[in-house]
C-alpha positions as CSV (number, residue, x, y, z in Angstrom):
1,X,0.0,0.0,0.0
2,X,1.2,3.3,-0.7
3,X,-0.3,6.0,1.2
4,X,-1.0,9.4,-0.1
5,X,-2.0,12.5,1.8
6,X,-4.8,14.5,0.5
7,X,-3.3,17.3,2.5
8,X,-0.2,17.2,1.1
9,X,-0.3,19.4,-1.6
10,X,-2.6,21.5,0.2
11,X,0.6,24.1,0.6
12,X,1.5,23.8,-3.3
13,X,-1.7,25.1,-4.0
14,X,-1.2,27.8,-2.4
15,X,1.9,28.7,-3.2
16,X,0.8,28.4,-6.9
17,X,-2.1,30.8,-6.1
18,X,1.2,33.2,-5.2
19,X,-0.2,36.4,-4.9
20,X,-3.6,36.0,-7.2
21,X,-5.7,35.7,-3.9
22,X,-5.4,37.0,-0.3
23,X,-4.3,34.4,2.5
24,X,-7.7,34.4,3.9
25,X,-8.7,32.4,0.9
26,X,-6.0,29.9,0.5
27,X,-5.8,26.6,2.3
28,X,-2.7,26.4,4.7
29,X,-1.7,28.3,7.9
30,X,0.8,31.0,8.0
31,X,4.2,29.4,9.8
32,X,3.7,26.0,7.5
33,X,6.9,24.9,5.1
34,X,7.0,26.2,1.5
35,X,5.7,24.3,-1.3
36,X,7.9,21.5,-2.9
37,X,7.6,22.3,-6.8
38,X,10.7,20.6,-7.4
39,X,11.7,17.3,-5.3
40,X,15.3,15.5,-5.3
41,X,15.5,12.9,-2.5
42,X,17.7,10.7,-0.7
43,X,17.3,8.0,1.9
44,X,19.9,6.0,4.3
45,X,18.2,3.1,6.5
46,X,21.2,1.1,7.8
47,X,21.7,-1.7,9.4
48,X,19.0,-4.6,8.9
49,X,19.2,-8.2,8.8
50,X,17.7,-11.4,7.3
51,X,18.4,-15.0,7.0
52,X,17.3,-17.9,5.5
53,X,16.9,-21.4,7.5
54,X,20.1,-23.3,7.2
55,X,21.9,-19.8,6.0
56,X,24.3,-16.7,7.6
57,X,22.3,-13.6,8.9
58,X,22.6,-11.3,6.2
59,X,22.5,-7.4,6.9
60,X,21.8,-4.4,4.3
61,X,21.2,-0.9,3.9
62,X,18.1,0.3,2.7
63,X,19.0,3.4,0.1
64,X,16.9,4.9,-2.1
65,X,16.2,8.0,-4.3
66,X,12.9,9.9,-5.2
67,X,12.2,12.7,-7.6
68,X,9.0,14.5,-8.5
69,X,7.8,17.6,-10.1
70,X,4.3,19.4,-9.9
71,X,2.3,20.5,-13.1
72,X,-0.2,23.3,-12.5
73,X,-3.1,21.8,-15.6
74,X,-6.1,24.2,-14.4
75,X,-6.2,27.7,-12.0
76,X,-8.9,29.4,-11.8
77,X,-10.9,31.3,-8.6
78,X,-12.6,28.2,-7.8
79,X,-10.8,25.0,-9.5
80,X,-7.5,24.0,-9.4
81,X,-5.4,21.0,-10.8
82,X,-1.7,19.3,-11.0
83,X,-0.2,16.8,-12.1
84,X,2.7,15.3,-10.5
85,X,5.0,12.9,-12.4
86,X,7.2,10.9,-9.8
87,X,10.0,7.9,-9.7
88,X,11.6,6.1,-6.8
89,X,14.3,3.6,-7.3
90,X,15.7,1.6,-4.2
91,X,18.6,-1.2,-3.5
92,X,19.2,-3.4,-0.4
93,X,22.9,-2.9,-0.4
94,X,24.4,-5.7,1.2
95,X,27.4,-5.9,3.8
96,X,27.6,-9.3,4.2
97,X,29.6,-11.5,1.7
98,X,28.6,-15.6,0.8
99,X,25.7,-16.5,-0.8
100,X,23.0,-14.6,-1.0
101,X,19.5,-15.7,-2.3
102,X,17.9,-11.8,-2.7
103,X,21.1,-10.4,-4.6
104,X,19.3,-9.2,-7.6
105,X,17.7,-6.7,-5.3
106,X,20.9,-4.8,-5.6
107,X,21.8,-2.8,-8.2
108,X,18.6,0.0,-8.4
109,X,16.3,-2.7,-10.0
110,X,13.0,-2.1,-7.4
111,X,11.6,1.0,-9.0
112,X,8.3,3.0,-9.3
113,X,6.8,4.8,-12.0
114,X,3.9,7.2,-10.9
115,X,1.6,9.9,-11.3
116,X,-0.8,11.9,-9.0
117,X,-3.5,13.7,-10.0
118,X,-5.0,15.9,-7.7
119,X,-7.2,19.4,-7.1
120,X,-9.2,21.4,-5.0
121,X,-12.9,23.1,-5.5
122,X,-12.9,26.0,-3.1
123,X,-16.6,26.3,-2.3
124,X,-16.1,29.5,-0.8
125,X,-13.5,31.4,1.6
126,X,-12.9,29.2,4.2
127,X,-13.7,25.7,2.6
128,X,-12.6,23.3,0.4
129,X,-13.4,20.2,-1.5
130,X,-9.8,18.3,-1.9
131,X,-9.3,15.0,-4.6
132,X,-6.6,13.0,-4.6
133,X,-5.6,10.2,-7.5
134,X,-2.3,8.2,-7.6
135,X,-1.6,5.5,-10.1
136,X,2.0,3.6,-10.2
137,X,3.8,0.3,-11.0
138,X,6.2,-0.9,-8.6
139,X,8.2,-4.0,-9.3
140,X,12.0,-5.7,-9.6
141,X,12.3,-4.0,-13.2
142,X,15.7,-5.8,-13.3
143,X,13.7,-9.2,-14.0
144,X,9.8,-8.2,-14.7
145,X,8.6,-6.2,-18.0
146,X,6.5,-3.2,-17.8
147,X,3.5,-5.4,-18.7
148,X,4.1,-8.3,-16.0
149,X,4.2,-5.7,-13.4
150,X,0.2,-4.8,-12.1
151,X,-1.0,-1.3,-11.7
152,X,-1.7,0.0,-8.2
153,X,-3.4,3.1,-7.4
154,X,-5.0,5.5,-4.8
155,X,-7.9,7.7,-4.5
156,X,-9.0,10.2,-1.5
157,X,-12.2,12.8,-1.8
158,X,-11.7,15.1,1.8
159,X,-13.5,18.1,2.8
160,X,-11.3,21.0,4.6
161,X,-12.5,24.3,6.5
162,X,-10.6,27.1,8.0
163,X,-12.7,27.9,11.8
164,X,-10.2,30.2,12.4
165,X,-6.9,31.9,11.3
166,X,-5.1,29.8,13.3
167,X,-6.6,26.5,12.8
168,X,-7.9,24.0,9.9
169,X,-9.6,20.6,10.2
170,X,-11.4,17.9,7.7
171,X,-12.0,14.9,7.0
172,X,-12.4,12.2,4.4
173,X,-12.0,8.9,2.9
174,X,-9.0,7.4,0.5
175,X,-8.9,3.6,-0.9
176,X,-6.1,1.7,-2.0
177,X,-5.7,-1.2,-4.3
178,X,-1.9,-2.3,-4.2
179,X,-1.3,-6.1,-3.0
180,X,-4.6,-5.8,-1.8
181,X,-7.4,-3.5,-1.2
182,X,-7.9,-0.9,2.2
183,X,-10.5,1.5,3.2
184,X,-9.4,4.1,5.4
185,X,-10.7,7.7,7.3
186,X,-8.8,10.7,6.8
187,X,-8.4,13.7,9.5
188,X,-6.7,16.5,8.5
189,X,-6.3,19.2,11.6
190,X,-3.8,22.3,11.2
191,X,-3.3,24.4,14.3
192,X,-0.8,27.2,15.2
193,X,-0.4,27.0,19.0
194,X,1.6,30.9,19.0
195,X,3.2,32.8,16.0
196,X,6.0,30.7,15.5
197,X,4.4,26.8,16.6
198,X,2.5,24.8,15.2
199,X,0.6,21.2,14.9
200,X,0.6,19.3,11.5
201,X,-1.7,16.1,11.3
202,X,-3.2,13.8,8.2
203,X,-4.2,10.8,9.8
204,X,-3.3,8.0,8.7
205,X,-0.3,9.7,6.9
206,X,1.8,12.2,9.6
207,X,1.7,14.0,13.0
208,X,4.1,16.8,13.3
209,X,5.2,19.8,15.9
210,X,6.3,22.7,14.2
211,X,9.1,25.1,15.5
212,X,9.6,28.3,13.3
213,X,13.2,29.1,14.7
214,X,13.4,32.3,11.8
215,X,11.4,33.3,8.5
216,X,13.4,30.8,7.1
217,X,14.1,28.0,9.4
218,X,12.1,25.5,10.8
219,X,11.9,22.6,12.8
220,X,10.1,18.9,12.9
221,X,9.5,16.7,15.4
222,X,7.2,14.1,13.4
223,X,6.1,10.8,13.0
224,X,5.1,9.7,9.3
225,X,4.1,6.4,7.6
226,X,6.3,4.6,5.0
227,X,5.1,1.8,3.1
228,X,6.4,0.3,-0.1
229,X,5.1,-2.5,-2.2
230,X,7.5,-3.9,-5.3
231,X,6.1,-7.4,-7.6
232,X,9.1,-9.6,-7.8
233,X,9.7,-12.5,-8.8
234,X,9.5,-15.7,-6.2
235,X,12.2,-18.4,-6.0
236,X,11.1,-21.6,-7.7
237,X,7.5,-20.6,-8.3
238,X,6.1,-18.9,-11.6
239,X,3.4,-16.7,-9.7
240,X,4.8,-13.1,-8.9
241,X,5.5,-12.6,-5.4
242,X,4.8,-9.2,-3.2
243,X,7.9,-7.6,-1.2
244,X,6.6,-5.0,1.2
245,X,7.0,-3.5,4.3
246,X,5.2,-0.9,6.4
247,X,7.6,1.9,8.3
248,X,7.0,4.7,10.8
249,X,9.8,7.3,10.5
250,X,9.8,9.1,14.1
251,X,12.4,12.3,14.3
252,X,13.6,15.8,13.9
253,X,13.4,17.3,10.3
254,X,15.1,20.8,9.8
255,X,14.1,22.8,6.7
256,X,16.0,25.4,5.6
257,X,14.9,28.3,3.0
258,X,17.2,29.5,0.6
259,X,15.9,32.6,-1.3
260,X,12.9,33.1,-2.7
261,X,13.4,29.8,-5.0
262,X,14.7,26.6,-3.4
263,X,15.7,24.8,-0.2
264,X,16.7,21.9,1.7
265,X,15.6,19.8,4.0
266,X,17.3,16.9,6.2
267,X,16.1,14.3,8.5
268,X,17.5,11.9,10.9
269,X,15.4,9.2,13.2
270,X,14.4,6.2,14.0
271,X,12.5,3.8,11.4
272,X,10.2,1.6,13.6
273,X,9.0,-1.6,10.7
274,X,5.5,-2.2,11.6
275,X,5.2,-5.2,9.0
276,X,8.1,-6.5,6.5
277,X,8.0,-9.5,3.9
278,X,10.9,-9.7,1.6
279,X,10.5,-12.8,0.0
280,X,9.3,-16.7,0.5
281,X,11.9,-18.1,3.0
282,X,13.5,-14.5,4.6
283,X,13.1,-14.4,7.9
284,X,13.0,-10.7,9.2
285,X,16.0,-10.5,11.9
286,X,16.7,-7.0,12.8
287,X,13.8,-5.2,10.6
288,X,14.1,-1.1,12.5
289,X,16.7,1.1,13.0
290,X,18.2,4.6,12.2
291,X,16.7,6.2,8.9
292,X,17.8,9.6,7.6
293,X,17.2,11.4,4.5
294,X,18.2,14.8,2.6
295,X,16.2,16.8,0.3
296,X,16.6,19.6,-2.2
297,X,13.5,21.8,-3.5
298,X,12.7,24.7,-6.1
299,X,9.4,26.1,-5.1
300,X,7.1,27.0,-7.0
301,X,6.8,30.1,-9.1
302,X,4.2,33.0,-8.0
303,X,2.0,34.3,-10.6
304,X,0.7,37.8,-10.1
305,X,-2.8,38.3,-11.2
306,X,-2.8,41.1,-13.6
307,X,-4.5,44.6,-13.3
């Protein structure tokens, strides 16, 4: 399953808006991160094990990369639309030597093609009507062809309202269909405690305490799902097998602002594995450990409504 936020470009939006509407009529609290128009990412999660019965424990490092880029298709006063093109590719890089029965999962071969499709329908200054689609395939594309490999996707429909300048909450519904099928509720709740903190929440996605340390700096403390599904192939059997685990990332993230056009952001905690399955045989040893990631950014551009 791979979840998506239907509050996660909520900020994008916004910034796309730029200065073609006041803030009173944009989704998002003043204090919150700049939009990502632009993402380059990379990921460290060090030091987990496997073995096989009769076999060595063998230990790898879970790296990966992730890019993606936002597409405004429709603005208008009360519609908007992107499209966002995305690709991960990850490796288990291994540390042990001998035999090793999951070594074509080196080498950047589990990789995901994707694209989100998503808007908002303000229904008037305080409310919105947020829709959420995300289609990929995700597979060992070292061994599988593009048409081996099934499509998995994700819808959301959520409904968002401002009560106050200080504080945002909805709700909603998303499903996904990867290795299987899941219905899930969405909250969304946005709340500025003072001028420079803040609480950040989409349930079932994140939970986040904001620190704005300066106009340009600000700090995390968060907890955030990470799940990924690949189709492989299985040992000795014809079918395609799922490999798939379900993370919680806990820890500080610091994002730093540079001009009016791009920034970073870095991240370093602990990556508690609520559910793992590599393939037939692997028996999860040491499955949660550190996790950290960096991330460069080019906002988005601001378009000035004309006079």
């Amino acid at each position: 399953m791979q979840f998506r936020s239907p509050g996660a470009f909520l900020i994008i939006i916004s910034m796309l808006s730029g200065h073609a509407m006041c803030q009173s009529l944009k989704p998002g609290l003043e204090g919150m991160a700049p939009s990502k128009w632009l993402t380059f990412r990379n990921t460290h999660a060090p030091g987990k094990t496997f073995r096989f019965n009769g076999t060595d424990t063998k230990r790898f490092t879970q790296e990966e990369y992730f890019v993606r880029a936002w597409v405004p298709l429709v603005h208008s006063k009360k519609v908007t639309v992107i499209l966002g093109p995305n690709y991960r590719t990850e490796q288990l890089e291994f540390k042990s030597t001998g035999e090793n029965p999951v070594s074509h999962m080196e080498g950047w071969n589990l990789r995901t093609f994707a694209l989100d499709l998503n808007s908002f329908v303000k229904l008037d200054s305080s409310s919105w009507f947020i829709f959420t689609s995300h289609v990929n395939k995700s597979g060992d594309f070292g061994q599988l062809k593009w048409d081996q490999i099934p499509a998995n996707y994700t819808l959301s429909a959520s409904f968002l309202h401002r009560k106050s300048a200080n504080k945002e909450i909805g709700f909603g519904v998303m499903m996904n269909k990867s290795f299987k099928v899941t219905v899930l509720p969405v909250f969304i709740l946005n709340y500025n405690f003072s001028e420079n903190t803040g609480l950040e929440m989409m349930l079932p996605k994140k939970i986040s305490l904001r620190k704005n340390i300066s106009p340009s700096d600000i700090i995390y403390f968060k907890s955030e799902a990470v799940t990924r599904t690949y189709y492989i192939n299985q040992l000795n059997n014809p079918a395609l097998g799922v490999c798939r685990r379900v993370d919680i990332d806990m820890g500080v993230s610091y994002n730093r602002r540079i001009g009016a056009y791009a920034g970073v952001e870095i991240f370093g905690g602990y990556r508690q594995n609520i559910s793992n399955r590599l393939i037939e045989g692997a028996v999860p040893v040491r499955t949660s450990g550190f996790a950290a990631n960096i991330e460069l950014y080019v906002q988005p551009p601001k378009f000035k409504k004309r006079k």
